[in-house]
N, CA, C and O atoms as a GROMACS GRO file, in nm:
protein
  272
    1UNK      N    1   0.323  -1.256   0.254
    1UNK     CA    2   0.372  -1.191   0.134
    1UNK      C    3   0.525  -1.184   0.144
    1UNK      O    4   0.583  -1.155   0.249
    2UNK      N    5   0.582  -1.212   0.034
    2UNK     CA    6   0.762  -1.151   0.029
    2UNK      C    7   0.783  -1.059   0.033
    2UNK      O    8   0.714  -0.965  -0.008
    3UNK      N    9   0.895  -1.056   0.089
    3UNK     CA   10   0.947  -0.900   0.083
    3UNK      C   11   0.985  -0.846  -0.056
    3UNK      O   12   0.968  -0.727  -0.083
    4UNK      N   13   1.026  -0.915  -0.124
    4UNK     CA   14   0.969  -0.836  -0.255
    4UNK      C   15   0.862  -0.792  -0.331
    4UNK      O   16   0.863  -0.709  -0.422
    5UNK      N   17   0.763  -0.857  -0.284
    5UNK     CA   18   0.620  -0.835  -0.327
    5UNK      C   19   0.569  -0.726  -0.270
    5UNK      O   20   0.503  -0.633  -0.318
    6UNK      N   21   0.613  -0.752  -0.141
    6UNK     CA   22   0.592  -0.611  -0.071
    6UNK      C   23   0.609  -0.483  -0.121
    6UNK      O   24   0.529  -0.396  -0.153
    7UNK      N   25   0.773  -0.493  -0.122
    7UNK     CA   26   0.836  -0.375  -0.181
    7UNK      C   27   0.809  -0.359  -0.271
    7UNK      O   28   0.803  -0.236  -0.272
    8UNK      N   29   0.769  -0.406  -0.413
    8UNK     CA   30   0.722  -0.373  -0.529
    8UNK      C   31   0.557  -0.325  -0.520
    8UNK      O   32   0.520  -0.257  -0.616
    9UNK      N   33   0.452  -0.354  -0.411
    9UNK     CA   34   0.348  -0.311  -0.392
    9UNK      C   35   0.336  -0.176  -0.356
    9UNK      O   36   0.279  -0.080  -0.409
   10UNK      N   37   0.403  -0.191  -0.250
   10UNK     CA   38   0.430  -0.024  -0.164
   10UNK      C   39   0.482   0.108  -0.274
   10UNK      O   40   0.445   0.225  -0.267
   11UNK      N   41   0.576   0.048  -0.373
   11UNK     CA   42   0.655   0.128  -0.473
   11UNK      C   43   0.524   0.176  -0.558
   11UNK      O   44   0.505   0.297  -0.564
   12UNK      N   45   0.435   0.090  -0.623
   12UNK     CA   46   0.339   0.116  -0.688
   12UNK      C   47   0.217   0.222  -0.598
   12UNK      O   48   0.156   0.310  -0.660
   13UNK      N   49   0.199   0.202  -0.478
   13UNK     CA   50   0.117   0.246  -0.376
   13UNK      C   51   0.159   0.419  -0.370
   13UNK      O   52   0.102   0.527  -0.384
   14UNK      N   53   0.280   0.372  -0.346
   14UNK     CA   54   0.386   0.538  -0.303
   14UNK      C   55   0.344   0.592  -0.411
   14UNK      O   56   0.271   0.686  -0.383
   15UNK      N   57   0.362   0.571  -0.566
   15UNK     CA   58   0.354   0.660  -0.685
   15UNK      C   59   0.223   0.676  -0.704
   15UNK      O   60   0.203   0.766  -0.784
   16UNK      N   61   0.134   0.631  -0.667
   16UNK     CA   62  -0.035   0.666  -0.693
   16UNK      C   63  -0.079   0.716  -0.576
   16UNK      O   64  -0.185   0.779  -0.569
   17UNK      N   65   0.005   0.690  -0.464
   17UNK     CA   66  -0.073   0.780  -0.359
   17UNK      C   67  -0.212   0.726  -0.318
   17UNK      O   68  -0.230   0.736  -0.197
   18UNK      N   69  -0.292   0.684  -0.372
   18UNK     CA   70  -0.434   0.662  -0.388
   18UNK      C   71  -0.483   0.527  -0.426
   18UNK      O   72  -0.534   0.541  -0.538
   19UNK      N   73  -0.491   0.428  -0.396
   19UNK     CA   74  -0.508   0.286  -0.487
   19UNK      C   75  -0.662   0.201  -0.515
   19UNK      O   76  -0.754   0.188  -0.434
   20UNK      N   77  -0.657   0.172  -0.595
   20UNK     CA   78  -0.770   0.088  -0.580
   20UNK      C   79  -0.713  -0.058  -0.564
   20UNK      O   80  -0.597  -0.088  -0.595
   21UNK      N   81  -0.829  -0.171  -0.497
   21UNK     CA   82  -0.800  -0.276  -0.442
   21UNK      C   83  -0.805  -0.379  -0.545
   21UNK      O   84  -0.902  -0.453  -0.529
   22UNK      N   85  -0.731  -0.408  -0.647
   22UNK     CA   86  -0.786  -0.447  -0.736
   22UNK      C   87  -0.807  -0.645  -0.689
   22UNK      O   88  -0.749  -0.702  -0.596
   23UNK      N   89  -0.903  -0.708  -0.787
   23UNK     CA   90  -0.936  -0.865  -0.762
   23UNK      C   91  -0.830  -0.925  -0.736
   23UNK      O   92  -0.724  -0.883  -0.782
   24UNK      N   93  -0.836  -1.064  -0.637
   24UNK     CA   94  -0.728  -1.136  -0.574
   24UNK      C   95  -0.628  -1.071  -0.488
   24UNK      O   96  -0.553  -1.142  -0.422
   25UNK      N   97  -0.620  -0.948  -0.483
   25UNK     CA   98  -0.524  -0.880  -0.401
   25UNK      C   99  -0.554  -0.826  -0.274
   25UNK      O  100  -0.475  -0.750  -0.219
   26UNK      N  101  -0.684  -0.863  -0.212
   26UNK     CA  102  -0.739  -0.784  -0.069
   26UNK      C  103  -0.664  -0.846   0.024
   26UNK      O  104  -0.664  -0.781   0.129
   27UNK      N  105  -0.612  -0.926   0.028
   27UNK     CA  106  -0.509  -0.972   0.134
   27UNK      C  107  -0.394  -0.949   0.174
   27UNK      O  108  -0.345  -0.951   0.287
   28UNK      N  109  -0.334  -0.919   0.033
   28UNK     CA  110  -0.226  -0.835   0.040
   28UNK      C  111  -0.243  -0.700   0.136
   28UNK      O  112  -0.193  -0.676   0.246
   29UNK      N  113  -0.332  -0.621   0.053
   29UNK     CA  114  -0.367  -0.499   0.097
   29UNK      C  115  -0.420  -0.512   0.266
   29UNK      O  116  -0.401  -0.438   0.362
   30UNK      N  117  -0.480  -0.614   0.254
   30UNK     CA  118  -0.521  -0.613   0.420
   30UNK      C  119  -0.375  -0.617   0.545
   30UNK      O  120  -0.352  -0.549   0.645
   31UNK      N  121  -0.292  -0.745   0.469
   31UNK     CA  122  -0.110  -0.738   0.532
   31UNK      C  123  -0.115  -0.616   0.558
   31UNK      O  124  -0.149  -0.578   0.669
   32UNK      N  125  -0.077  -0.520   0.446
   32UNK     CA  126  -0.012  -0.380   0.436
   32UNK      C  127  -0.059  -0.266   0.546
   32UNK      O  128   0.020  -0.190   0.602
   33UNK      N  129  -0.221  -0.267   0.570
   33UNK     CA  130  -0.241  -0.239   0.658
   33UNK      C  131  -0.288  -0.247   0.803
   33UNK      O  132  -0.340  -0.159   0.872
   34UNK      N  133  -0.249  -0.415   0.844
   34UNK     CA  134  -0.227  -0.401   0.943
   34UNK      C  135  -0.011  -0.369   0.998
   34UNK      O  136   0.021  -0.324   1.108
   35UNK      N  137   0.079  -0.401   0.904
   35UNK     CA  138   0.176  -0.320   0.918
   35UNK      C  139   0.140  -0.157   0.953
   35UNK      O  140   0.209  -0.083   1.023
   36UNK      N  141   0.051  -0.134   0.906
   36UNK     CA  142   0.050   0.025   0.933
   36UNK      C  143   0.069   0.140   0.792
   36UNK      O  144   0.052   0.262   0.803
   37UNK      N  145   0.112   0.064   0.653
   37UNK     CA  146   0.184   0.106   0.537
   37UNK      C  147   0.014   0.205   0.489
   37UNK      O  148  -0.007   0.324   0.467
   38UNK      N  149  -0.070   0.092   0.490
   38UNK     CA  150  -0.186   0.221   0.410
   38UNK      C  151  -0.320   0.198   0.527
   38UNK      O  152  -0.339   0.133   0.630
   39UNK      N  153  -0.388   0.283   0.452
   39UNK     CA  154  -0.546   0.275   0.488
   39UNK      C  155  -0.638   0.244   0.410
   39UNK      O  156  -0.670   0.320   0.318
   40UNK      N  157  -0.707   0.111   0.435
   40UNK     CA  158  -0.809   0.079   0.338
   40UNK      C  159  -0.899   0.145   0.410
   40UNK      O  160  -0.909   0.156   0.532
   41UNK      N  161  -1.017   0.223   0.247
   41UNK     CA  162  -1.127   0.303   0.332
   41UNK      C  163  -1.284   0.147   0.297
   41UNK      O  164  -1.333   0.104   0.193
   42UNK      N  165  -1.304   0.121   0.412
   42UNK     CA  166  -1.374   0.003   0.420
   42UNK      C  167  -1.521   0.042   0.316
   42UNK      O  168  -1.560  -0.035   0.228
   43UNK      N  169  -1.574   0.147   0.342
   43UNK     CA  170  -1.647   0.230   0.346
   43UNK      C  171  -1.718   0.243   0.180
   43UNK      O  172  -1.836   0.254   0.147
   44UNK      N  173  -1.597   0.236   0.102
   44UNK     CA  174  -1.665   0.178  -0.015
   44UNK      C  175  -1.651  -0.004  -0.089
   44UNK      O  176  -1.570  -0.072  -0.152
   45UNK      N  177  -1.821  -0.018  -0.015
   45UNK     CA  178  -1.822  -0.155  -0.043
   45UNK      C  179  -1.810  -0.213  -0.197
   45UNK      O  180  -1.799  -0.336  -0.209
   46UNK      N  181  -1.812  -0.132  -0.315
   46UNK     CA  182  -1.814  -0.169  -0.435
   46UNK      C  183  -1.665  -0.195  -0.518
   46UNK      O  184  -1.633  -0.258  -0.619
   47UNK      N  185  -1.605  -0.124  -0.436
   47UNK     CA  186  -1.483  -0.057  -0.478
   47UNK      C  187  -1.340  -0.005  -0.363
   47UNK      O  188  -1.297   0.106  -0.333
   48UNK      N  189  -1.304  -0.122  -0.328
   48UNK     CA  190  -1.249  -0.079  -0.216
   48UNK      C  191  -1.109   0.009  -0.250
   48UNK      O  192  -1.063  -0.025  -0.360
   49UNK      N  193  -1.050   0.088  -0.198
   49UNK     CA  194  -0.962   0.178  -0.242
   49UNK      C  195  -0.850   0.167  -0.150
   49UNK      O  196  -0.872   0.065  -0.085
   50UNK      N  197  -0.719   0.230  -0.104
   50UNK     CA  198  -0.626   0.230  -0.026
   50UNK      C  199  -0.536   0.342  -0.011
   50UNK      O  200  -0.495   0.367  -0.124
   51UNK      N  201  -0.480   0.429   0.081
   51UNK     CA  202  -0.416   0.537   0.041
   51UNK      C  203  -0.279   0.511   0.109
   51UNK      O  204  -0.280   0.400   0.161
   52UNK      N  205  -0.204   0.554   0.120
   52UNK     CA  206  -0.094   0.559   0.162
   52UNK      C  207  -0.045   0.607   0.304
   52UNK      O  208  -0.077   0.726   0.310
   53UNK      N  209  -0.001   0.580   0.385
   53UNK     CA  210   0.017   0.662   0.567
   53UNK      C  211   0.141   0.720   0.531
   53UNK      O  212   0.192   0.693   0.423
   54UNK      N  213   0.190   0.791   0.604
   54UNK     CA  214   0.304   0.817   0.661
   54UNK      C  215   0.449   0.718   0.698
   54UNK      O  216   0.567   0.728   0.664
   55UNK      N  217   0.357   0.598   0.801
   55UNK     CA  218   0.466   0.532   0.804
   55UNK      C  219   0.464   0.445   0.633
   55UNK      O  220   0.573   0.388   0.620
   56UNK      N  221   0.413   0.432   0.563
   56UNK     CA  222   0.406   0.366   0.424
   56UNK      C  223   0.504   0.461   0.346
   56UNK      O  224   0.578   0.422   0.256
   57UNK      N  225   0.496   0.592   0.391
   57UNK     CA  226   0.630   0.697   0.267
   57UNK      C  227   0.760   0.681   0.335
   57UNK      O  228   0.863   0.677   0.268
   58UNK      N  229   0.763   0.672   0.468
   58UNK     CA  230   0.921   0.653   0.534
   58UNK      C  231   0.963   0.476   0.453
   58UNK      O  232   1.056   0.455   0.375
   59UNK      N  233   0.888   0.402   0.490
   59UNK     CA  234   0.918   0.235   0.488
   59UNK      C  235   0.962   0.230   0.285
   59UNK      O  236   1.046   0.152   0.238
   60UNK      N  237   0.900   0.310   0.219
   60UNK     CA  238   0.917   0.333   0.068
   60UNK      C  239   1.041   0.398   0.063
   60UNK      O  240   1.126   0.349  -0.010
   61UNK      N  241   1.071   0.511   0.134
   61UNK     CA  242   1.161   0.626   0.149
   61UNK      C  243   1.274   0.564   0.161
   61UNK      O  244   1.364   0.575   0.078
   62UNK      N  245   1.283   0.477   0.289
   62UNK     CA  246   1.389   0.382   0.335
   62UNK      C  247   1.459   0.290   0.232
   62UNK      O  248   1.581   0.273   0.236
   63UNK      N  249   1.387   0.237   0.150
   63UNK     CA  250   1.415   0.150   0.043
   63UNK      C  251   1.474   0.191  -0.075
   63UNK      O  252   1.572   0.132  -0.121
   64UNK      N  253   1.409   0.315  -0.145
   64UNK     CA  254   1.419   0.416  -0.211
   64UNK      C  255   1.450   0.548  -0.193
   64UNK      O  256   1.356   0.628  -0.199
   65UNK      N  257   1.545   0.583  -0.176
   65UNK     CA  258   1.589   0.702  -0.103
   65UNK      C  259   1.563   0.816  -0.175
   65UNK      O  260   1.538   0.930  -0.136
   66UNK      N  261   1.581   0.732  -0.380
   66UNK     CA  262   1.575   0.876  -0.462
   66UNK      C  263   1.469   0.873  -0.497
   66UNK      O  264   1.447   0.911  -0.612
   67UNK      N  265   1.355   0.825  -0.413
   67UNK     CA  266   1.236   0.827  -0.465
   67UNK      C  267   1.118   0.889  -0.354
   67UNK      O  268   0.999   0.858  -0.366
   68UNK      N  269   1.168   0.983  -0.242
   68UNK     CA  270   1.147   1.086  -0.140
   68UNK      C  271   1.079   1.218  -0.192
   68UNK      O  272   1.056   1.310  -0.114
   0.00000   0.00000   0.00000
């Protein structure tokens, strides 16, 4: 993934807090968390979802400072 893709994912991630995985994008989301940025909860097989870590609000934070 680019680093802009990134950063524009994470930005969207940060403001929902909560994500769903939407089609064509599980790979992305899978990147993101093995960086460490979210947690996919595996757990719902219908509907996979993603939340946000800690290190995912600093790495957003960092980028976006007025957005802390």
């Amino acid at each position: 993934m680019e680093r802009s893709e990134l950063i524009a994912l994470m930005r969207t991630i940060f403001h929902q807090q909560h994500s769903s995985i939407l089609g064509g994008m599980q790979a992305e989301y899978e990147e993101l968390e093995r960086l460490g940025y979210i947690k996919i909860n595996w757990e719902e097989e219908d509907k996979l979802t993603a939340v946000i870590t800690a290190e995912g609000k600093a790495f957003v934070g960092s980028l976006l400072p007025d957005e802390k």
